[in-house]
PDB file as gemmi writes it, atoms N, CA and C in Angstrom:
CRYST1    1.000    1.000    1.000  90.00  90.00  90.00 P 1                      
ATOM      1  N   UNK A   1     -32.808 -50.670  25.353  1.00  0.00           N  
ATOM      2  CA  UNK A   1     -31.874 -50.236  26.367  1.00  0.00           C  
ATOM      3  C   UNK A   1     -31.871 -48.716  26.397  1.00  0.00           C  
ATOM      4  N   UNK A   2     -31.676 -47.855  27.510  1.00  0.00           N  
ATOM      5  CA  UNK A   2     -31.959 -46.672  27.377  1.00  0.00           C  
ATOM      6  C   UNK A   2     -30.799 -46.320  27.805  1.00  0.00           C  
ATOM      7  N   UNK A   3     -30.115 -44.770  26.641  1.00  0.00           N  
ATOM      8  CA  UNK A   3     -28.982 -44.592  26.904  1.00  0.00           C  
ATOM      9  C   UNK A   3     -28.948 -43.273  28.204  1.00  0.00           C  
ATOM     10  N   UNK A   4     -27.547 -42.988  28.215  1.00  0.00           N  
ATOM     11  CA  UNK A   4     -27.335 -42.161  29.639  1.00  0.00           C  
ATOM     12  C   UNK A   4     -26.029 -41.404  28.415  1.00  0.00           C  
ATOM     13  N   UNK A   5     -26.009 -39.939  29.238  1.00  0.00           N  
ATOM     14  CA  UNK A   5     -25.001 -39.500  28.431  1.00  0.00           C  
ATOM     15  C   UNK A   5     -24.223 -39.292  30.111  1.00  0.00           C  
ATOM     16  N   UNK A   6     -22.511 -39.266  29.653  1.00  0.00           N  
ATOM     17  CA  UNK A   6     -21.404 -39.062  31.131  1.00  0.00           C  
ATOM     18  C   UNK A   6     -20.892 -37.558  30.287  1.00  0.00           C  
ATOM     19  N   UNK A   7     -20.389 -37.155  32.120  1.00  0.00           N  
ATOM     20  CA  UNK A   7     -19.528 -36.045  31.699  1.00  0.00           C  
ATOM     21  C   UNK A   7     -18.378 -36.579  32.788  1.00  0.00           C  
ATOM     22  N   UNK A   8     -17.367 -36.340  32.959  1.00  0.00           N  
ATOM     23  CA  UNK A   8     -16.241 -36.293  34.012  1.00  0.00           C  
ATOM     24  C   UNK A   8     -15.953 -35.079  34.165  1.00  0.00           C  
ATOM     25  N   UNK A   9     -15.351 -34.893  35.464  1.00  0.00           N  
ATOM     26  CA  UNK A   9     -14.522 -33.982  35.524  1.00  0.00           C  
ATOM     27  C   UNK A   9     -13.503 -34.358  37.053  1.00  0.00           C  
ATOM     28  N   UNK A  10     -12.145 -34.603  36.694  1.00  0.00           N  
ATOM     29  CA  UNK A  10     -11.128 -35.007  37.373  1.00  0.00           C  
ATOM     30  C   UNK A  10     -11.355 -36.611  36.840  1.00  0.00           C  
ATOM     31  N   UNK A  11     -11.715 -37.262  38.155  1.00  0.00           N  
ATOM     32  CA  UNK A  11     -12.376 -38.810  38.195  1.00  0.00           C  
ATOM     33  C   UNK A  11     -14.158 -38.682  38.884  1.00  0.00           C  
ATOM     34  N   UNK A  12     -14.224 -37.597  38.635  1.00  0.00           N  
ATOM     35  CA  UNK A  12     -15.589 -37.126  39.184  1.00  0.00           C  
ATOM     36  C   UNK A  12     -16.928 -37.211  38.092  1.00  0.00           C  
ATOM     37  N   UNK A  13     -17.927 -38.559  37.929  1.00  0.00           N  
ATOM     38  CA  UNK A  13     -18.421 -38.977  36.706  1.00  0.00           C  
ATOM     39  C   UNK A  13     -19.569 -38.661  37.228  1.00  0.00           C  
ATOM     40  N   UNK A  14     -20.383 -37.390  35.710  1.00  0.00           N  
ATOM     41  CA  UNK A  14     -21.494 -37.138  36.275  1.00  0.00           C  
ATOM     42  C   UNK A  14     -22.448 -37.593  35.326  1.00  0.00           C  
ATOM     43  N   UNK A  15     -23.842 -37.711  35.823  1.00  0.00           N  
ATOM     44  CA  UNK A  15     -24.974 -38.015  34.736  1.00  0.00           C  
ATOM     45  C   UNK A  15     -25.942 -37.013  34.475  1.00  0.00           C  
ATOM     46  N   UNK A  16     -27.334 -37.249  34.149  1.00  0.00           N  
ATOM     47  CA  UNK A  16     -28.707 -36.577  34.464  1.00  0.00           C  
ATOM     48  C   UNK A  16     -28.846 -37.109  35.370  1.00  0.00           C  
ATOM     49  N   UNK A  17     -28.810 -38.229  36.136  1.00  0.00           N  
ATOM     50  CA  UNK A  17     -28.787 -38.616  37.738  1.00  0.00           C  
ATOM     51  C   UNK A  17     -27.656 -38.138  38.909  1.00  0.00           C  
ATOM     52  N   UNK A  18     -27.215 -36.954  38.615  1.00  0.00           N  
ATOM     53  CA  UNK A  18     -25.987 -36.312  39.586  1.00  0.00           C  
ATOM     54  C   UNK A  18     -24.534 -36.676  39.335  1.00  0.00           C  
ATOM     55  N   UNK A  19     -24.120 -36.995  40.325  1.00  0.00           N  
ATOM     56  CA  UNK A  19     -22.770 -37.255  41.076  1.00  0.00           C  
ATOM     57  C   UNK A  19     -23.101 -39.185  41.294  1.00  0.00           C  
ATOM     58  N   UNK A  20     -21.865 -40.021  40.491  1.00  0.00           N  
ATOM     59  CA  UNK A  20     -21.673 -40.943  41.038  1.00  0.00           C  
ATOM     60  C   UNK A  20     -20.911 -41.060  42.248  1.00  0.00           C  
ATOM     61  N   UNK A  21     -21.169 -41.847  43.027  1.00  0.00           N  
ATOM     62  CA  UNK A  21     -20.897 -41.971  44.586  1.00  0.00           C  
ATOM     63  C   UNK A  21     -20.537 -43.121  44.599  1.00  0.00           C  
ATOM     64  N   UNK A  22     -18.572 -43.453  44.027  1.00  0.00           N  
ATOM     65  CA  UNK A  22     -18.347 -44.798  43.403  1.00  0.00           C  
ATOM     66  C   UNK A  22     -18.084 -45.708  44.349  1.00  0.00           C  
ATOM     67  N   UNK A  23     -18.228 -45.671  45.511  1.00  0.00           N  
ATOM     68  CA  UNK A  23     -18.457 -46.433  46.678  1.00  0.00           C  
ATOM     69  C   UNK A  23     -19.185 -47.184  46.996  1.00  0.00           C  
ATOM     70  N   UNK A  24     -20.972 -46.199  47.039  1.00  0.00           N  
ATOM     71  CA  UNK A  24     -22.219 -46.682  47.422  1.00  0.00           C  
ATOM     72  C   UNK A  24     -22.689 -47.111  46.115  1.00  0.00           C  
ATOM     73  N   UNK A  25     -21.926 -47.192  44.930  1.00  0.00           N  
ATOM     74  CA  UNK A  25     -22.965 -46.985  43.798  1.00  0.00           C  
ATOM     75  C   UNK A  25     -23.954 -46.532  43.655  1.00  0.00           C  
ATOM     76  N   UNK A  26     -24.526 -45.591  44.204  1.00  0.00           N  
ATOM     77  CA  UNK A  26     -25.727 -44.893  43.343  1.00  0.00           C  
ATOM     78  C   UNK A  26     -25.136 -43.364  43.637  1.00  0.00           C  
ATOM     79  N   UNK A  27     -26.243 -42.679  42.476  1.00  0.00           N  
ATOM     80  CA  UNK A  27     -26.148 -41.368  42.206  1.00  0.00           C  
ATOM     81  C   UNK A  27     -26.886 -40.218  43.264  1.00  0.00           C  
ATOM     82  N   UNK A  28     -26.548 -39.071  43.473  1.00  0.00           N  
ATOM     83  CA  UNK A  28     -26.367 -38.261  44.569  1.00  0.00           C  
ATOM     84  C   UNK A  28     -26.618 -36.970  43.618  1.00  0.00           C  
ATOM     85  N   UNK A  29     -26.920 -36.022  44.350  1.00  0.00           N  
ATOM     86  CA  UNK A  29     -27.576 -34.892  43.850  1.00  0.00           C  
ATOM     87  C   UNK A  29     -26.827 -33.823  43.410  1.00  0.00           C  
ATOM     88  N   UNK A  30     -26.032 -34.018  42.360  1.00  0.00           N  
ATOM     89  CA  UNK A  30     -25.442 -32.712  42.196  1.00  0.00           C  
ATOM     90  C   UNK A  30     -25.359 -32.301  40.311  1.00  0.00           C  
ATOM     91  N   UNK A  31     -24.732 -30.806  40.161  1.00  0.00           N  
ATOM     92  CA  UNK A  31     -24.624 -30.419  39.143  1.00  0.00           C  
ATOM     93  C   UNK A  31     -23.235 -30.859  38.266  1.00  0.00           C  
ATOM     94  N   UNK A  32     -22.907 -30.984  37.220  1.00  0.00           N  
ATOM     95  CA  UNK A  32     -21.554 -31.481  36.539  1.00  0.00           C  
ATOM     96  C   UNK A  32     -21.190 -29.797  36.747  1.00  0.00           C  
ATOM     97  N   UNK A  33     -19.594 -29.919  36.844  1.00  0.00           N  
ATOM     98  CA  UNK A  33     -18.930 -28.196  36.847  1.00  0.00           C  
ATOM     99  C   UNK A  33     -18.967 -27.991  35.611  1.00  0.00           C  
ATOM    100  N   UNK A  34     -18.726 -26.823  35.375  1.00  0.00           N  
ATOM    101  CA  UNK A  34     -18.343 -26.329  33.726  1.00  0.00           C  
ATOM    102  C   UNK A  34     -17.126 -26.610  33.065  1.00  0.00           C  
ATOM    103  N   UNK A  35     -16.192 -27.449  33.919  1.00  0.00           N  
ATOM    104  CA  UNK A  35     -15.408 -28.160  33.499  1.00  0.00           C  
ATOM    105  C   UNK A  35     -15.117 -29.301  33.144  1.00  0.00           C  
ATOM    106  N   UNK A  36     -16.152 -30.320  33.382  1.00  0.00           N  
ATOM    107  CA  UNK A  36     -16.503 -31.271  32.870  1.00  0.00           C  
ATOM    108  C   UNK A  36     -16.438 -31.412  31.581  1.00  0.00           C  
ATOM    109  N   UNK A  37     -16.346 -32.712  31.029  1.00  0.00           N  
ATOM    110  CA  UNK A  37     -16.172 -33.169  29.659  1.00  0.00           C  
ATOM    111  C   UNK A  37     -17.197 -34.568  29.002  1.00  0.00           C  
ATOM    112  N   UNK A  38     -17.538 -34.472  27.860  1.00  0.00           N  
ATOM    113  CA  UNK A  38     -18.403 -35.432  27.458  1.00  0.00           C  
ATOM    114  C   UNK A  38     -17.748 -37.131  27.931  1.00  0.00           C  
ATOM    115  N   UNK A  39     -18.187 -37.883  28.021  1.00  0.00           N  
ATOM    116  CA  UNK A  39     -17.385 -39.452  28.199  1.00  0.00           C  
ATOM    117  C   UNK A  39     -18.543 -40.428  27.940  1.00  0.00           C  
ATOM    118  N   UNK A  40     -17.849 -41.480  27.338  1.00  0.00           N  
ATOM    119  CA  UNK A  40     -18.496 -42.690  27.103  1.00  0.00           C  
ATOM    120  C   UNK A  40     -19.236 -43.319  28.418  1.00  0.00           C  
ATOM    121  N   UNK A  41     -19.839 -44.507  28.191  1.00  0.00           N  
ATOM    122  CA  UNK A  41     -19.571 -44.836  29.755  1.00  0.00           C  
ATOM    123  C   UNK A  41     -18.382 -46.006  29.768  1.00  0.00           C  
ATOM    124  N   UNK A  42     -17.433 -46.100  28.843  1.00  0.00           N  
ATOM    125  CA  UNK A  42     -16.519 -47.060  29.471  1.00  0.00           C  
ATOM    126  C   UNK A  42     -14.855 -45.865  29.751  1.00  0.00           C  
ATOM    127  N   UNK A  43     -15.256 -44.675  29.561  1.00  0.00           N  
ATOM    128  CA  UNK A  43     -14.498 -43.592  29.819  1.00  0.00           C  
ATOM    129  C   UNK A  43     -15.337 -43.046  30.979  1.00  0.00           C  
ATOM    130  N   UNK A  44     -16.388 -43.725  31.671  1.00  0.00           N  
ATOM    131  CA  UNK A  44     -16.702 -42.590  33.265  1.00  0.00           C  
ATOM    132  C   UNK A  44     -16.545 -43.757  33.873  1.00  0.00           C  
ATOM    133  N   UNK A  45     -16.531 -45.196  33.484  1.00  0.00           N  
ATOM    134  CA  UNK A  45     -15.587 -46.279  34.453  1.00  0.00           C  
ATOM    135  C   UNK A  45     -14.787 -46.402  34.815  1.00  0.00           C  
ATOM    136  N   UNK A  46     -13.847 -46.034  33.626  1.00  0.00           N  
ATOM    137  CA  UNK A  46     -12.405 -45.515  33.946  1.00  0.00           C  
ATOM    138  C   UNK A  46     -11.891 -44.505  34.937  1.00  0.00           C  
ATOM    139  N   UNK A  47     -12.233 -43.702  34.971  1.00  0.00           N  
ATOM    140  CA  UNK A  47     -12.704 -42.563  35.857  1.00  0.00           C  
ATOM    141  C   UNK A  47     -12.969 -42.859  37.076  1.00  0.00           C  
ATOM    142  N   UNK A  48     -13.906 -43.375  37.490  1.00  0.00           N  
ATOM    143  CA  UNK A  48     -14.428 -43.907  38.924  1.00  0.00           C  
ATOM    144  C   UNK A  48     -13.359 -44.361  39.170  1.00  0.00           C  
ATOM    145  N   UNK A  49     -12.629 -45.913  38.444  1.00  0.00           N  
ATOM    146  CA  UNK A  49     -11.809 -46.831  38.491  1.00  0.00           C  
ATOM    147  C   UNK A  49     -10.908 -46.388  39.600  1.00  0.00           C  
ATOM    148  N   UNK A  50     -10.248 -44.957  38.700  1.00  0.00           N  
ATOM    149  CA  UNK A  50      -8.881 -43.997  38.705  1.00  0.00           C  
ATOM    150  C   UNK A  50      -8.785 -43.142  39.890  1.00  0.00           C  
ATOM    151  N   UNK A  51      -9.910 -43.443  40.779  1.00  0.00           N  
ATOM    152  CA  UNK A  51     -10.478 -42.274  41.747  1.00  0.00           C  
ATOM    153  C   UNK A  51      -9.761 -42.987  43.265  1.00  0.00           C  
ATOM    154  N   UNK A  52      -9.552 -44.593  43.184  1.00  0.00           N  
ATOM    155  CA  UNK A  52      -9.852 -44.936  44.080  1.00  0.00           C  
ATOM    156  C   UNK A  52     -10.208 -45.240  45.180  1.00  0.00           C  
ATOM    157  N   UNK A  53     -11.416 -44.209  44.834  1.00  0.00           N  
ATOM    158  CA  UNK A  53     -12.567 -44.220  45.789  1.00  0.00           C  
ATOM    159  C   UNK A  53     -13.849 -45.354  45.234  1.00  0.00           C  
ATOM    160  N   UNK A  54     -13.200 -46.481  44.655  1.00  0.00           N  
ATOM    161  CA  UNK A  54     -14.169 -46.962  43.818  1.00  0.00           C  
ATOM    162  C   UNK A  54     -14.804 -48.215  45.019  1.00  0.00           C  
ATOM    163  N   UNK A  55     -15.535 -48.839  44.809  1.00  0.00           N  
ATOM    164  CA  UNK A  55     -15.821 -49.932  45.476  1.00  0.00           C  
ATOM    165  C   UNK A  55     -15.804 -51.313  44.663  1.00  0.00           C  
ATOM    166  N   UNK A  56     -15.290 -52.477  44.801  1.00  0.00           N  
ATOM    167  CA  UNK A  56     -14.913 -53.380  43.608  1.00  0.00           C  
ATOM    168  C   UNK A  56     -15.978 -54.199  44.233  1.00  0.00           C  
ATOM    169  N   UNK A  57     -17.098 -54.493  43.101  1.00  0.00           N  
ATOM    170  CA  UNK A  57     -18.074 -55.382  43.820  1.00  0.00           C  
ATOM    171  C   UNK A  57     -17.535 -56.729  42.911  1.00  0.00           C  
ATOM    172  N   UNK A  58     -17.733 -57.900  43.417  1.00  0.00           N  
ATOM    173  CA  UNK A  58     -16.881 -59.365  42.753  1.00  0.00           C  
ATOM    174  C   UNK A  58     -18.215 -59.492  41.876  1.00  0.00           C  
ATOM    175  N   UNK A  59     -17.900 -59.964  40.644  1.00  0.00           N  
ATOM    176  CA  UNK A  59     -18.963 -61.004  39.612  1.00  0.00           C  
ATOM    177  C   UNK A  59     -18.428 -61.591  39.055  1.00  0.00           C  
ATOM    178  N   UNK A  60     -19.776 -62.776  39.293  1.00  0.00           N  
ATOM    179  CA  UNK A  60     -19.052 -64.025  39.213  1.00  0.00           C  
ATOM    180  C   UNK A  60     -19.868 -64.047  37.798  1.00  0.00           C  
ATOM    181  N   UNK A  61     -18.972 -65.256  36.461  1.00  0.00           N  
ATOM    182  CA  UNK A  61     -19.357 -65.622  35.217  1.00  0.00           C  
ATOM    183  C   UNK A  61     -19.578 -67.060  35.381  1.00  0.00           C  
ATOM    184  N   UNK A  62     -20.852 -67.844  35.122  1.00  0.00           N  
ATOM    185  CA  UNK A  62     -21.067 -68.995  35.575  1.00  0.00           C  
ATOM    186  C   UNK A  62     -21.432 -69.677  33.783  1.00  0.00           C  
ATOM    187  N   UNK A  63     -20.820 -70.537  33.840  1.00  0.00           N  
ATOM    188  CA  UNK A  63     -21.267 -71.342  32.331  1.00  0.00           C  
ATOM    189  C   UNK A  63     -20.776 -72.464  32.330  1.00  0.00           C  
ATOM    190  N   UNK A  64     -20.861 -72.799  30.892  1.00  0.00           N  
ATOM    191  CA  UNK A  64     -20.851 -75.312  31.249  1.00  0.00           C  
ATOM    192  C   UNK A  64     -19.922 -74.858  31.737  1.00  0.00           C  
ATOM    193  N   UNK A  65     -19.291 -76.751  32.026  1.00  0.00           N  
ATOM    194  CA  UNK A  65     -18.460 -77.037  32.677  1.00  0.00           C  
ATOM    195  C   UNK A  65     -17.088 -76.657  31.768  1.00  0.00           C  
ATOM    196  N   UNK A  66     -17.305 -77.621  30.449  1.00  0.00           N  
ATOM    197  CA  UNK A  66     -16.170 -77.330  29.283  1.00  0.00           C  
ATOM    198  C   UNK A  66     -16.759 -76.248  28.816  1.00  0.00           C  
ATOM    199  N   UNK A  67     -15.642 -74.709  28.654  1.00  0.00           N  
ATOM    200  CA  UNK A  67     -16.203 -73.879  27.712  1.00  0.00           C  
ATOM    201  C   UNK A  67     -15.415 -74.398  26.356  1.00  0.00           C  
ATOM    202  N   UNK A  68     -16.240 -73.890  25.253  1.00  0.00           N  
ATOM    203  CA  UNK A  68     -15.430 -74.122  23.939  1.00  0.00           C  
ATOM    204  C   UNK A  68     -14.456 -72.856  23.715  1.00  0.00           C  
ATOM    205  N   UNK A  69     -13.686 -73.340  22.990  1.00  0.00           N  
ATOM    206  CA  UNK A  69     -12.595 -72.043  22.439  1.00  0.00           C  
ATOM    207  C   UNK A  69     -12.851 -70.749  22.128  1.00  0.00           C  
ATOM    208  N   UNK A  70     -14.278 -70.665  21.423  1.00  0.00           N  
ATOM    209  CA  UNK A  70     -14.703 -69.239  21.323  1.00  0.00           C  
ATOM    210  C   UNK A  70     -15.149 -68.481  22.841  1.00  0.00           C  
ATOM    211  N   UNK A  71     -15.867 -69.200  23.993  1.00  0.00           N  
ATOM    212  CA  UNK A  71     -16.495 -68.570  25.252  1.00  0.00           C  
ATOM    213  C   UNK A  71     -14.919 -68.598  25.288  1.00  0.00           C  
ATOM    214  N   UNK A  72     -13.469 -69.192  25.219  1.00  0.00           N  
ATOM    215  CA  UNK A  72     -12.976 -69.220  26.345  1.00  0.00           C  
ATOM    216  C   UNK A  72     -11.790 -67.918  25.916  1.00  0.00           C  
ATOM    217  N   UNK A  73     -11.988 -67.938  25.004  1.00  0.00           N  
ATOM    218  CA  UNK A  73     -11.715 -65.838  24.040  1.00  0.00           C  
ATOM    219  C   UNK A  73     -12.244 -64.955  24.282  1.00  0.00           C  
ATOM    220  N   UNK A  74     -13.605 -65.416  24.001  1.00  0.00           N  
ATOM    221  CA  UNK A  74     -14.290 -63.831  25.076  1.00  0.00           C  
ATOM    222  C   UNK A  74     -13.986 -63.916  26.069  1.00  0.00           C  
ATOM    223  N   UNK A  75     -14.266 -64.981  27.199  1.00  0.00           N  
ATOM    224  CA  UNK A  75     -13.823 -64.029  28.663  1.00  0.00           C  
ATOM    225  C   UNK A  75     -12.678 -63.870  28.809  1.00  0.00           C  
ATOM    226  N   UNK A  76     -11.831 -64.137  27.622  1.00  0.00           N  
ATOM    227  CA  UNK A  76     -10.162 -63.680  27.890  1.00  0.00           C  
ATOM    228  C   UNK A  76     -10.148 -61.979  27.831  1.00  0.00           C  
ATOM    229  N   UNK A  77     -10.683 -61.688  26.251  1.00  0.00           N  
ATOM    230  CA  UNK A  77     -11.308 -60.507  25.468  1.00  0.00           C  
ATOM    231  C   UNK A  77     -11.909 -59.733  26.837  1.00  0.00           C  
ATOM    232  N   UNK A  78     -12.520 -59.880  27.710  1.00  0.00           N  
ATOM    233  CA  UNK A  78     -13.510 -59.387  28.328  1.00  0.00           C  
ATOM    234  C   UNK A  78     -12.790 -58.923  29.415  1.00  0.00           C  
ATOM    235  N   UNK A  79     -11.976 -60.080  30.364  1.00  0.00           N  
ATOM    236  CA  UNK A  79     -11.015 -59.237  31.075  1.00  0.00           C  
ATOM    237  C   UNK A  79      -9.727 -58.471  30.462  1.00  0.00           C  
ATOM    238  N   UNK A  80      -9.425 -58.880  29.768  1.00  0.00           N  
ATOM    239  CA  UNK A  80      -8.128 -57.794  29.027  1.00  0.00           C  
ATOM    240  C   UNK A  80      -8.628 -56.436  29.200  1.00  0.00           C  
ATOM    241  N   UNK A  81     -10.553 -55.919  28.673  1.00  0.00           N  
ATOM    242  CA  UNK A  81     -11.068 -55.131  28.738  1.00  0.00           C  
ATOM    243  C   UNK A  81     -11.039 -54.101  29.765  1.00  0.00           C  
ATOM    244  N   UNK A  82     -11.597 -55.174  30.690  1.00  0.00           N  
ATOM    245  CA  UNK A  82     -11.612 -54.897  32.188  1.00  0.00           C  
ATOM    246  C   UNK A  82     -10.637 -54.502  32.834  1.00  0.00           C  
ATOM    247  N   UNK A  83      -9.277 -54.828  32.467  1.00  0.00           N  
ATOM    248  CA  UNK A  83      -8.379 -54.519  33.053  1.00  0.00           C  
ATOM    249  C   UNK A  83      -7.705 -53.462  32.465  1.00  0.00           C  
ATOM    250  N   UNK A  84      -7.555 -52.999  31.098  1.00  0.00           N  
ATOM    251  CA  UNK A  84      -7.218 -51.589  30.705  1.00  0.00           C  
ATOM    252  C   UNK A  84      -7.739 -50.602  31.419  1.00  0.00           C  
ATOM    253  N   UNK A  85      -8.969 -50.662  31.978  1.00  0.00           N  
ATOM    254  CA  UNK A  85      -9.640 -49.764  32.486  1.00  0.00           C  
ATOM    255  C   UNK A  85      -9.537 -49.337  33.735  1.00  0.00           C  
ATOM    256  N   UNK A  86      -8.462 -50.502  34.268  1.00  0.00           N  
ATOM    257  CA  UNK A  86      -8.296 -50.766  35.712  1.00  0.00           C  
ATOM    258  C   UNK A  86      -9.676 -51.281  36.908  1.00  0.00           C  
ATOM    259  N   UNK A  87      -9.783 -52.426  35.861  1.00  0.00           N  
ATOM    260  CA  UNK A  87     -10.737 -53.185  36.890  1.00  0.00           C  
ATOM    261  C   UNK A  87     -10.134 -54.528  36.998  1.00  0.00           C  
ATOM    262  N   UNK A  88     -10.534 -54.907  38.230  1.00  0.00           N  
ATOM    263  CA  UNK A  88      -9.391 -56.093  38.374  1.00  0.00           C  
ATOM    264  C   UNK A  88     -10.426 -57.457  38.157  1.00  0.00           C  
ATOM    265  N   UNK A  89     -10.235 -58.560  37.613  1.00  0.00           N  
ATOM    266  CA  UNK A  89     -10.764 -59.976  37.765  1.00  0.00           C  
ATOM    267  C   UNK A  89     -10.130 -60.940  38.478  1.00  0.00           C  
ATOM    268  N   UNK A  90     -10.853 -62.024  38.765  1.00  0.00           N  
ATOM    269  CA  UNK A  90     -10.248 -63.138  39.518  1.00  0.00           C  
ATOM    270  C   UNK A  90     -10.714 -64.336  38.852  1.00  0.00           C  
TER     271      UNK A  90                                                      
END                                                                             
């Protein structure tokens, strides 16, 4: 997996690929300001999130019919996640 380093600045999440453009999802040509700050990427999600200028694309989690108790913790685990961050599930 190849990593990416984030910087923010405001809700403004930048990469070595520019300016996220949290709408269109993809990246756009620009420089991070000198005010920018290092971020994870589940701290430049947040960010986008917070902008709401974000675009919420739906995904869907497809598995058996019965999940067992452990799948049915993680995707509990998974949106709890999701939603600190201010991403919404359905």
């Amino acid at each position: 997996m190849q990593s990416s380093s984030f910087s923010v600045s405001g809700h403004d999440v930048f990469s070595e690929k520019g300016k996220l453009d949290p709408w269109h999802w993809k990246w756009i040509d620009a420089v991070a300001p000198v005010d920018a700050t290092p971020a994870t990427p589940r701290q430049a999600l947040a960010a986008a999130a917070a902008s709401g200028r974000m675009r919420r694309i739906p995904v869907g989690v497809i598995g058996p019919r019965e999940a067992t108790t452990q799948q049915l913790a993680t995707a509990e685990a998974i949106g709890t996640a999701l939603g600190r961050i201010g991403l919404t599930g359905v």
